[in-house]
C-alpha atoms as a printed R data frame, in Angstrom:
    type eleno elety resid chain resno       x      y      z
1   ATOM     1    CA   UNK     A     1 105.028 45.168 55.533
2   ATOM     2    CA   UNK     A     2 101.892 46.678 54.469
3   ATOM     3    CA   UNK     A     3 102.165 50.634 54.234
4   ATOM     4    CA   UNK     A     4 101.267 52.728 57.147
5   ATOM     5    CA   UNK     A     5 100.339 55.842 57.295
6   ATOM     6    CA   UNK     A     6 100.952 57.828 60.542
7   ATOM     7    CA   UNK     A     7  98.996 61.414 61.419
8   ATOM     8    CA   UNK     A     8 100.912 63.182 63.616
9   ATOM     9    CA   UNK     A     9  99.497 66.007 65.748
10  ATOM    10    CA   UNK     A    10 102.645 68.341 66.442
11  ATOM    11    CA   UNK     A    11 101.127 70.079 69.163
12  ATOM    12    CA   UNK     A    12  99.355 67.081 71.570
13  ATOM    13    CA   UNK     A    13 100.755 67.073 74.855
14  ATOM    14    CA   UNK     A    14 102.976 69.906 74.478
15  ATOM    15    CA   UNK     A    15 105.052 68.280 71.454
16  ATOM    16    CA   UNK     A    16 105.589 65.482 73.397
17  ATOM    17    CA   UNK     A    17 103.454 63.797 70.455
18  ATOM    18    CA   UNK     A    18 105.835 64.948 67.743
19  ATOM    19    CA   UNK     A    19 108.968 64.022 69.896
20  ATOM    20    CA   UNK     A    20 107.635 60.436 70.378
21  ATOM    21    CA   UNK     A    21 107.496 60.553 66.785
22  ATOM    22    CA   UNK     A    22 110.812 61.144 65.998
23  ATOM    23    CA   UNK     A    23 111.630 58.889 68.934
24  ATOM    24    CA   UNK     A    24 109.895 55.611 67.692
25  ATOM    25    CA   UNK     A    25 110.520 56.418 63.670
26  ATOM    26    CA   UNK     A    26 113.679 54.761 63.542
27  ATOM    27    CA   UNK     A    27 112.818 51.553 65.042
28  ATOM    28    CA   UNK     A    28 109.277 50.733 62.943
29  ATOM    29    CA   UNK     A    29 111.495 51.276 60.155
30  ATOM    30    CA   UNK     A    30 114.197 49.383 61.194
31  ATOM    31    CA   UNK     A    31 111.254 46.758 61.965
32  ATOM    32    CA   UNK     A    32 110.123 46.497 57.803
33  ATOM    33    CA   UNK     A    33 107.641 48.975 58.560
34  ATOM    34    CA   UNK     A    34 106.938 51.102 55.446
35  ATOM    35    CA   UNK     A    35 105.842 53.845 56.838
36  ATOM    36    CA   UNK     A    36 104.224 57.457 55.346
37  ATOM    37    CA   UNK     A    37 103.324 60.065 57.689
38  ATOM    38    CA   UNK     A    38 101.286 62.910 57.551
39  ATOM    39    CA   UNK     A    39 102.004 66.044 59.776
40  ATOM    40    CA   UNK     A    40  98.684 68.219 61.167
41  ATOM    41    CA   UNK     A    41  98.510 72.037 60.844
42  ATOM    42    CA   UNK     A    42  94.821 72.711 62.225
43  ATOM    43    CA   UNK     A    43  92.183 70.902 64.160
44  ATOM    44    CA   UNK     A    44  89.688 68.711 61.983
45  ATOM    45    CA   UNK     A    45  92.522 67.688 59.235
46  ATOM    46    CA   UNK     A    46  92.977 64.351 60.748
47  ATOM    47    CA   UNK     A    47  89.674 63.260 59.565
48  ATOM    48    CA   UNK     A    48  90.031 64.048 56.006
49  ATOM    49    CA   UNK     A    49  93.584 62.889 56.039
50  ATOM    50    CA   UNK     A    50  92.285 59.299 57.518
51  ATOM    51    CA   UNK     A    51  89.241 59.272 54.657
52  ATOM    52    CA   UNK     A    52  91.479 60.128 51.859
53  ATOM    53    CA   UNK     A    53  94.010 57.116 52.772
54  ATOM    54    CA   UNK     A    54  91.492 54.683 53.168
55  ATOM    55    CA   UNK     A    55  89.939 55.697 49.939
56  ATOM    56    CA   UNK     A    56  93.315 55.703 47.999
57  ATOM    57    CA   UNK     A    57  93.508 51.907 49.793
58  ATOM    58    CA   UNK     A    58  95.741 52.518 52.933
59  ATOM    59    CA   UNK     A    59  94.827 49.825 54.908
60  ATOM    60    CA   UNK     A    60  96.698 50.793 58.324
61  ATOM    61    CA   UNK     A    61  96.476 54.177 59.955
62  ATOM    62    CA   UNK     A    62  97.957 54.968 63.308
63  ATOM    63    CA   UNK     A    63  97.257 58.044 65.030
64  ATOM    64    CA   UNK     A    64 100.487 60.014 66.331
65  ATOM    65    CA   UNK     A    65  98.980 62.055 69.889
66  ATOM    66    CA   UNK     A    66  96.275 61.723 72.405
67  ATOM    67    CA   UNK     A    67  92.749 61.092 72.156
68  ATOM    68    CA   UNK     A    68  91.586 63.618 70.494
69  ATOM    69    CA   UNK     A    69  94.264 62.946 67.480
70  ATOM    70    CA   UNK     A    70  92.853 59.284 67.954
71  ATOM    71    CA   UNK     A    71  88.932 60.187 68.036
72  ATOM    72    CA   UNK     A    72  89.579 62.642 64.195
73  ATOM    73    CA   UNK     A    73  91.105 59.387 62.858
74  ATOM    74    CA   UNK     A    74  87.730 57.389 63.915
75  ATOM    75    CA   UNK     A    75  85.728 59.782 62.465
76  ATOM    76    CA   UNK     A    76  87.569 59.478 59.604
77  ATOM    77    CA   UNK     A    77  87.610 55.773 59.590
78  ATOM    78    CA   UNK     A    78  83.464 55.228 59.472
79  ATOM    79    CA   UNK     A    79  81.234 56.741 56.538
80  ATOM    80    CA   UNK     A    80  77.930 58.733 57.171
81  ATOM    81    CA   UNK     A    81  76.612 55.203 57.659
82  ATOM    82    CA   UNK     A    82  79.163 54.815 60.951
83  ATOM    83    CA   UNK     A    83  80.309 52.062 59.386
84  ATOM    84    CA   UNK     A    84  84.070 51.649 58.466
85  ATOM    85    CA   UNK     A    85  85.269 52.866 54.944
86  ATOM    86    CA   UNK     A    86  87.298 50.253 54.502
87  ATOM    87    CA   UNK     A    87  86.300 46.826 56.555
88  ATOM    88    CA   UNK     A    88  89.716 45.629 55.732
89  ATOM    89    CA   UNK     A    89  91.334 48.642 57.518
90  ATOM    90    CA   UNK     A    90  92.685 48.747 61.129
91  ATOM    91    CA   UNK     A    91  94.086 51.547 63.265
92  ATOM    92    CA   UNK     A    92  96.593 51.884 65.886
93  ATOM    93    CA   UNK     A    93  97.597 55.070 68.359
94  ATOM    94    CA   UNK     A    94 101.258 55.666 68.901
95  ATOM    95    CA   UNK     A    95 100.581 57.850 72.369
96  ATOM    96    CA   UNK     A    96 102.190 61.281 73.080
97  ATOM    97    CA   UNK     A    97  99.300 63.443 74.063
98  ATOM    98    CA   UNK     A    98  98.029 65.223 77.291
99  ATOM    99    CA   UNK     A    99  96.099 61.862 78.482
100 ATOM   100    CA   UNK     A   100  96.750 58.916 75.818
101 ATOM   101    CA   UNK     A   101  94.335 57.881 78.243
102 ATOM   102    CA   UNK     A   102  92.394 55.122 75.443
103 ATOM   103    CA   UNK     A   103  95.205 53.613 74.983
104 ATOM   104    CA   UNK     A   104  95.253 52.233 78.459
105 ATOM   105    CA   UNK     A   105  92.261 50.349 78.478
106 ATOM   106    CA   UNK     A   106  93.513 48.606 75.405
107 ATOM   107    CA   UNK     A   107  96.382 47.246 77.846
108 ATOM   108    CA   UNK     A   108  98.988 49.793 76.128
109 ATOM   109    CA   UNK     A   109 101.083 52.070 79.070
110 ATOM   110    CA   UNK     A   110 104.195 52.928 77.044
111 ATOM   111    CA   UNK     A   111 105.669 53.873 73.700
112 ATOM   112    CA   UNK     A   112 107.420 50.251 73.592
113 ATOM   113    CA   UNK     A   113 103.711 48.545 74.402
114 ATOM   114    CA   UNK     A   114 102.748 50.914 71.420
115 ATOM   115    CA   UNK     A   115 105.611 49.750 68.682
116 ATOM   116    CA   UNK     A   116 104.844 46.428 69.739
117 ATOM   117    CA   UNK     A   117 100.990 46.767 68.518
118 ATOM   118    CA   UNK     A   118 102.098 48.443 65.553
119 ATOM   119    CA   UNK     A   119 104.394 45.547 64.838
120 ATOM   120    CA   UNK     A   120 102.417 42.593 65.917
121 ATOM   121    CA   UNK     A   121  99.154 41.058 64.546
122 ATOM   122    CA   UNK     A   122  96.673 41.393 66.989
123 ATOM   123    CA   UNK     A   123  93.344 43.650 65.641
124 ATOM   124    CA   UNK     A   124  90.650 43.623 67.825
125 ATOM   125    CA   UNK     A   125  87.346 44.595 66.796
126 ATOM   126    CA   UNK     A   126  85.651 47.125 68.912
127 ATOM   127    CA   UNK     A   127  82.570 49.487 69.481
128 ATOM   128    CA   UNK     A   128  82.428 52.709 69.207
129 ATOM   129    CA   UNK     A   129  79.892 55.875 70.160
130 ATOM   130    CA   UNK     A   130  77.654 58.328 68.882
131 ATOM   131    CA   UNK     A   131  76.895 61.813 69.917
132 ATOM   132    CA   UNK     A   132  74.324 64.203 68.960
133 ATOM   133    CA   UNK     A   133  74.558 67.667 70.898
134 ATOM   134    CA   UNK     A   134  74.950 71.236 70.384
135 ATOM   135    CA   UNK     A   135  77.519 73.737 69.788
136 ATOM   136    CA   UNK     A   136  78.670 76.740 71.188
137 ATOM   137    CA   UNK     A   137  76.264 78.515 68.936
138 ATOM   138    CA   UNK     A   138  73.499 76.212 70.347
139 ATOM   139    CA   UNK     A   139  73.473 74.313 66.612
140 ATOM   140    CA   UNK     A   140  72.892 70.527 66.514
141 ATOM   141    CA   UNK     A   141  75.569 68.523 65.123
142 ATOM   142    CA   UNK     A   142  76.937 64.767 65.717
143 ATOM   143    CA   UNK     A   143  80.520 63.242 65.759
144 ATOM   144    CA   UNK     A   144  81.647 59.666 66.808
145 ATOM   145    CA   UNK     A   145  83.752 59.316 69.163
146 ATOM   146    CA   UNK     A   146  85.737 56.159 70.796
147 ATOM   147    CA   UNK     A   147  86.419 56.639 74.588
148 ATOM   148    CA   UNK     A   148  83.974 58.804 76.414
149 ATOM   149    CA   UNK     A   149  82.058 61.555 76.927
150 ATOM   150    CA   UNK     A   150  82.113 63.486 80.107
151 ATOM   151    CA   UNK     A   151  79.432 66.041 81.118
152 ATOM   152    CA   UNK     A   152  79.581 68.852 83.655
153 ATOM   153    CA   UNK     A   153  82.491 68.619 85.755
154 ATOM   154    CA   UNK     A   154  84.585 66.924 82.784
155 ATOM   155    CA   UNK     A   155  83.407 69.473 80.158
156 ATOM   156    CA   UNK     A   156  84.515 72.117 82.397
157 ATOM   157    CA   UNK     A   157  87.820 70.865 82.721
158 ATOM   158    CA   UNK     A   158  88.335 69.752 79.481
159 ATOM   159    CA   UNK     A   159  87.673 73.730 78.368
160 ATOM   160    CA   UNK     A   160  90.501 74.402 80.557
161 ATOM   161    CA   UNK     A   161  92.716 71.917 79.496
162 ATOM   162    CA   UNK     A   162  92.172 73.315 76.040
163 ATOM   163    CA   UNK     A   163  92.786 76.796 76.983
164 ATOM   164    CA   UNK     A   164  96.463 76.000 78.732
165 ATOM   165    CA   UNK     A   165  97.650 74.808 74.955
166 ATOM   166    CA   UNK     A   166 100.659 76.150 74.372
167 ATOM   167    CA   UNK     A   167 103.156 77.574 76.474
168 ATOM   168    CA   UNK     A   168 101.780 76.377 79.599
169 ATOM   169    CA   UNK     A   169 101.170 72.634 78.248
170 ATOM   170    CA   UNK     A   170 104.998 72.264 78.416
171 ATOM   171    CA   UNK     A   171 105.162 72.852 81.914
172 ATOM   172    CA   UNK     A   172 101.894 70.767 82.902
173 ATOM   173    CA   UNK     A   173 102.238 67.327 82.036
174 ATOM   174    CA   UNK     A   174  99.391 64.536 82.041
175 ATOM   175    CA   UNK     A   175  97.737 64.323 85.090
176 ATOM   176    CA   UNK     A   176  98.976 67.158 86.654
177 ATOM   177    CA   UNK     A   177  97.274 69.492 84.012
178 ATOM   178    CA   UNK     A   178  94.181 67.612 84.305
179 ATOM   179    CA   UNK     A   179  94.188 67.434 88.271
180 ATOM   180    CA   UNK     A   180  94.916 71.637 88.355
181 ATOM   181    CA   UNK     A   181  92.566 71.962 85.438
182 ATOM   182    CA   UNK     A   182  89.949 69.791 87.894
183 ATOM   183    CA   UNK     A   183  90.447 72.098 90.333
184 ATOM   184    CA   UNK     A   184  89.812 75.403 88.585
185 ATOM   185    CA   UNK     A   185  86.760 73.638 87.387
186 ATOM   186    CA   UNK     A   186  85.403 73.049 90.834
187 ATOM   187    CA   UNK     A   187  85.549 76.745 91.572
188 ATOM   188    CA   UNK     A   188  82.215 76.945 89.435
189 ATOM   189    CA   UNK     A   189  80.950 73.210 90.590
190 ATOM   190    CA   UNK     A   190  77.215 73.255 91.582
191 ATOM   191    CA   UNK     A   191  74.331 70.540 90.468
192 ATOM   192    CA   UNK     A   192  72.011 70.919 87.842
193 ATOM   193    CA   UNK     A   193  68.735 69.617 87.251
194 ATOM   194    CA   UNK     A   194  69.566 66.355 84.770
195 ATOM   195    CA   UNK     A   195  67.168 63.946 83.081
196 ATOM   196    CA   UNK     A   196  68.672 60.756 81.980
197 ATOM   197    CA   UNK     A   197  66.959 58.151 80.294
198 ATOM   198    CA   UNK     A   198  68.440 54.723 78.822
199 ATOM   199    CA   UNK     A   199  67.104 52.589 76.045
200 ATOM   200    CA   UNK     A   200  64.000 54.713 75.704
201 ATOM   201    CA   UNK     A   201  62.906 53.986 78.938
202 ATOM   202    CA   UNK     A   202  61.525 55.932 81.665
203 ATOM   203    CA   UNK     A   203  63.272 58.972 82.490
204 ATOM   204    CA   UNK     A   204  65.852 59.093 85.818
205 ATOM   205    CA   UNK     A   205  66.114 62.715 87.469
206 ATOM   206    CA   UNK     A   206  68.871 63.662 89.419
207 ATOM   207    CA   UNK     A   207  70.720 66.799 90.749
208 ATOM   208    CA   UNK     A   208  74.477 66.289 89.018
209 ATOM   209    CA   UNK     A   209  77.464 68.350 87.161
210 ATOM   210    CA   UNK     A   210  79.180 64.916 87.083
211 ATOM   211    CA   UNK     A   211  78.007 62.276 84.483
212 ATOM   212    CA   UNK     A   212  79.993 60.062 82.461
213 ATOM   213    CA   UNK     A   213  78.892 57.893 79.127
214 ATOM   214    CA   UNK     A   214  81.832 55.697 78.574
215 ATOM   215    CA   UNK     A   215  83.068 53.224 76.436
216 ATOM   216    CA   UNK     A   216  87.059 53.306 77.919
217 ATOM   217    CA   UNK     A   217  87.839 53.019 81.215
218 ATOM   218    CA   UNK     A   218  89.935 55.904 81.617
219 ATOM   219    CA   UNK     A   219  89.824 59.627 80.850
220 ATOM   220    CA   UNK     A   220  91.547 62.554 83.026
221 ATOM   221    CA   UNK     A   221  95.427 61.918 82.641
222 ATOM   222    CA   UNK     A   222  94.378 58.377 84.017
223 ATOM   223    CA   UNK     A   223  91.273 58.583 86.106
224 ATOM   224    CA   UNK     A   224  89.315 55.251 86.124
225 ATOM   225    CA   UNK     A   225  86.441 56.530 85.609
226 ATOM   226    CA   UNK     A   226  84.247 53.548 84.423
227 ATOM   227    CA   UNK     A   227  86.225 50.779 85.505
228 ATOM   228    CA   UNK     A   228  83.745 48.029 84.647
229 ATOM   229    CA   UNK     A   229  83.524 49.207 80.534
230 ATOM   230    CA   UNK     A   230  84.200 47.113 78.247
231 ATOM   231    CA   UNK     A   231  85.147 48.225 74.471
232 ATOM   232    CA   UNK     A   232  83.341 44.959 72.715
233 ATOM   233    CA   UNK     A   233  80.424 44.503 74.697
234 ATOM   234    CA   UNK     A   234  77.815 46.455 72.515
235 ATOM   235    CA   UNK     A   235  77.397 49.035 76.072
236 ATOM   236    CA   UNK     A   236  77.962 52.204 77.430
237 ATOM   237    CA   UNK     A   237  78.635 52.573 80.844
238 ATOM   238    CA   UNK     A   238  76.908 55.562 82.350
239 ATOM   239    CA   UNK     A   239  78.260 56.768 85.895
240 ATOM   240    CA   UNK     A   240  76.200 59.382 87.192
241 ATOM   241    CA   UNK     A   241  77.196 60.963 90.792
242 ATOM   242    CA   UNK     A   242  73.578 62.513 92.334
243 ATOM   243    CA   UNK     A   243  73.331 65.363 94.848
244 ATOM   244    CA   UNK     A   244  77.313 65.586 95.261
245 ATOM   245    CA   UNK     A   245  78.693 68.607 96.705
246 ATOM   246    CA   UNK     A   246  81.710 70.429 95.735
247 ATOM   247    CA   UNK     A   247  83.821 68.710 98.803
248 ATOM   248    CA   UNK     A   248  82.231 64.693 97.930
249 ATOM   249    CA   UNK     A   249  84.050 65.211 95.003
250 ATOM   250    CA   UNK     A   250  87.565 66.604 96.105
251 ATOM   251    CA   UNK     A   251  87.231 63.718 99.189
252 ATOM   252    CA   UNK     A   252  86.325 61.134 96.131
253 ATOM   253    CA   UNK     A   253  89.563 62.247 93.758
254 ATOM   254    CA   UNK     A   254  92.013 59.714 95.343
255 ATOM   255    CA   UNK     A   255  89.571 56.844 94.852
256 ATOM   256    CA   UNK     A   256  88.810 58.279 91.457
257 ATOM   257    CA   UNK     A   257  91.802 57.490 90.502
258 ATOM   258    CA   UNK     A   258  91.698 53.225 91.035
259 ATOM   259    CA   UNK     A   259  87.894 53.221 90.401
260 ATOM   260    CA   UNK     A   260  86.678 53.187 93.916
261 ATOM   261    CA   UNK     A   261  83.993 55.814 93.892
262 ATOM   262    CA   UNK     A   262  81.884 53.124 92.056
263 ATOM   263    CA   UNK     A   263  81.262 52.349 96.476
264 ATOM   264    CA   UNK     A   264  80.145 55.903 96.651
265 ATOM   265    CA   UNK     A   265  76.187 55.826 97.736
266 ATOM   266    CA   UNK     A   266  75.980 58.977 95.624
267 ATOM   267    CA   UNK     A   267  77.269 56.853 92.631
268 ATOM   268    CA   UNK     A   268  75.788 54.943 90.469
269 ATOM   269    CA   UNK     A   269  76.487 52.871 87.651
270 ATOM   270    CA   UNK     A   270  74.454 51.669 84.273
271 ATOM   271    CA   UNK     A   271  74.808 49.840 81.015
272 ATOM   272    CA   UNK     A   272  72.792 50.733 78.009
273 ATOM   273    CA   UNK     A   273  73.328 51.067 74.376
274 ATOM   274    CA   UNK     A   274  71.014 55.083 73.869
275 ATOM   275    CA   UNK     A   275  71.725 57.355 76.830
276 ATOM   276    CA   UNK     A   276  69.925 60.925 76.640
277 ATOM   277    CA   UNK     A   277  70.683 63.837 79.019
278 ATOM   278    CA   UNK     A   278  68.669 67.212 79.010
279 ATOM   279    CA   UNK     A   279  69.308 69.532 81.454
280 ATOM   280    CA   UNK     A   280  67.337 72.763 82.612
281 ATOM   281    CA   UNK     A   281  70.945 74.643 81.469
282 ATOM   282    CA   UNK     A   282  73.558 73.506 79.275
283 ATOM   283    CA   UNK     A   283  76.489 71.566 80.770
284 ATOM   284    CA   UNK     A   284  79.767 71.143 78.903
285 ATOM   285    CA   UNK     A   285  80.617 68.032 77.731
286 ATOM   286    CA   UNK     A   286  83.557 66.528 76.978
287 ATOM   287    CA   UNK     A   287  84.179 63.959 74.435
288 ATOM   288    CA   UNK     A   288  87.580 62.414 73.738
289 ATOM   289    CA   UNK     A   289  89.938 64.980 76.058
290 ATOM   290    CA   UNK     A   290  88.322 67.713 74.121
291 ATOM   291    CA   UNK     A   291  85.556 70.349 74.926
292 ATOM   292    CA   UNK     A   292  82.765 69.874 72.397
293 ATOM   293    CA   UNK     A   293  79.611 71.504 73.154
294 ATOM   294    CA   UNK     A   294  76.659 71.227 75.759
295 ATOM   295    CA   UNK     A   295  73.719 69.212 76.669
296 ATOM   296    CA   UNK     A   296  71.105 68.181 75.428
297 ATOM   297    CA   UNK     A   297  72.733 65.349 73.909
298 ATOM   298    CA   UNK     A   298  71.917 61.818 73.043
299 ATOM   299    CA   UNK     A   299  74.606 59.035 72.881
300 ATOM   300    CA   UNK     A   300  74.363 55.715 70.707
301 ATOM   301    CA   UNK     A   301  76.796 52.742 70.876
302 ATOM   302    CA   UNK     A   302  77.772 51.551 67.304
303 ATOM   303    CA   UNK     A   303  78.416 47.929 67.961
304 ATOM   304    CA   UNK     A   304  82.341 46.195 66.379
305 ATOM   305    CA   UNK     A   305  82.732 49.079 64.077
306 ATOM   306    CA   UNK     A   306  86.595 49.926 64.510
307 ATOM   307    CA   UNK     A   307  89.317 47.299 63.927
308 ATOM   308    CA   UNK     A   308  91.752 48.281 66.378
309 ATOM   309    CA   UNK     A   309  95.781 47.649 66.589
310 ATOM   310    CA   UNK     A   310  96.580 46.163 69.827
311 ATOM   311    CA   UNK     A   311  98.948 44.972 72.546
C-alpha cells in the first residue's frame, strides 16, 4: 500500500493518543500498510511535519490524537492559497484525544471504525474554515481550521481544558473533563454585547457568551452542537443562544447533548459561508478543542478543500 505517514501527539487525551498508537500499529501493518510515523514534541510541529511530507510526495497523512492534532495537520495540508499542497493527498485521524469529537460526524465512534478508514478506499472531499482573530497580545493572525469554532462559553472552557493537561488529564476523561471544565466556565458566564453579521449583510445584535460557527456537528467530548452541519455543503452553521442566563444554559446541557436546544426560543440557527462577530469586549474563542484567541473575528468557509479518509 501506498506509504503513510502517521503524526502522533504523545500527550492528547492524557496519552491515550500514544497508547492507541501502539494499540492499532500492529494491525495496519499486519493489513500491508507501510506505515512511517512521526512523534510530536511541541505544539505547532504537526503543521510543518504535514507540509514537509506532502512536499517530499507523501500522499496519505493520518493524524494520531484529537482535534487539535487533526486541525495542525489541515493547516499543514492547504498552502497560503488554502488550497491543498498536494490535490492528490488525503488525510485520515486515528482518534485518541480529549474529544476526537470530528471524527464523529464523519460516522467514525471507535478505533476499529478508524483502522477501517485507514484501510478502505473511501475519500471524501470536504470544506473547511477560515479564521481571522486576535491573540492574546491583541495581534491579528489567521489559521484554518476543520470542525468549529466556539465563542464565549466554549472559549472559556476550552482555556480550562487546556490548563488541566497533564496530570489531571489522566484522571478526567472525554466528556467528563469537558462537562467539569463547562462548569468552572459558567462561574464567570454573563452576556456580552455581540454583533453578527453573515454574507456581508446587515448586522444582527444580540446579548450572548454562547455562539458557535460550525462546520462538524460535534465539539465538547460529544456535544451536538450544530446538528444540522454538513461538512460538503459550502456552509457554516452559526448557532447563536440570545439573552441566556447562566441557569438556561445548565437546564439546556442534557438536550445539548442530542441537539435539542436547536427548540430553544433563545436559539437560533443560520447558514452562511462569511460570519463576523465583534463584541464591545473580547470573548474567547475556541477553535478545534483548543483556546485560540478572542473576538473580533471573521470566519470564511473554503469550499471541498480537504480530501478526507473515511468510514
Amino acid at each position: 500500500m501506498t506509504e503513510t505517514l502517521f503524526i502522533i501527539n504523545p500527550v492528547s487525551g492524557g496519552g491515550a493518543a500514544l497508547k492507541t498508537w501502539r494499540a492499532a500499529r500492529p494491525a495496519l501493518q499486519a493489513a500491508g500498510v507501510a506505515v512511517r510515523e512521526h512523534v510530536t514534541t511541541r505544539a505547532g510541529e504537526a503543521i510543518e511535519i504535514t507540509r514537509a511530507a506532502l512536499t517530499e510526495g507523501i500522499t496519505r497523512i493520518v493524524a494520531v490524537g484529537g482535534d487539535g492534532t487533526l486541525s495542525e495537520v489541515v493547516n499543514g495540508y492547504l498552502d497560503d492559497n488554502e488550497r491543498p499542497l498536494n490535490p492528490q493527498a488525503a488525510i485520515g485521524i486515528l482518534p485518541g484525544g480529549t474529544g476526537a469529537d470530528f471524527c464523529k460526524t464523519l460516522g467514525i465512534s471507535s478505533r476499529e471504525q478508524a483502522i477501517q478508514a485507514l484501510l478502505g478506499a473511501t475519500i471524501k472531499t470536504i470544506d473547511a474554515g477560515r479564521i481571522t482573530l486576535n491573540d492574546t497580545r491583541r495581534q491579528t493572525f489567521t489559521r484554518a481550521f476543520i470542525n468549529l469554532a466556539s465563542f464565549g462559553l466554549g472559549g472559556d472552557t476550552a482555556m480550562w481544558v487546556n490548563r488541566w493537561r497533564g496530570k489531571r488529564s489522566r484522571l478526567l476523561k472525554g466528556q467528563a473533563k469537558y462537562a467539569l471544565a463547562a462548569l468552572r466556565a459558567l462561574d464567570r458566564y454573563r452576556n456580552h454585547r455581540v454583533r453578527v453579521r453573515f454574507d456581508q449583510q446587515s448586522e444582527l445584535e444580540i446579548d450572548s457568551n454562547l455562539l458557535v460557527v460550525a462546520n462538524g456537528r460535534y465539539a465538547g467530548g460529544g456535544m451536538m452542537l450544530a446538528p444540522e452541519a454538513r461538512l460538503d455543503d459550502g456552509l457554516f452553521d452559526v448557532i447563536l443562544a440570545d439573552g441566556a442566563t447562566r441557569l438556561d444554559i445548565i437546564k439546556e446541557l442534557p438536550r445539548i447533548g442530542r441537539g435539542g436546544h436547536l427548540k430553544n426560543p433563545r436559539v437560533s440557527a443560520h447558514r452562511a459561508r462569511v460570519v463576523s462577530i465583534t463584541t464591545d469586549e473580547p470573548l474567547a474563542i475556541d477553535v478545534d478543542g483548543d483556546f485560540a484567541g478572542h473576538t473580533p473575528a471573521e470566519l470564511v468557509i473554503l469550499p471541498s478543500v480537504v480530501k478526507m479518509l473515511s468510514a
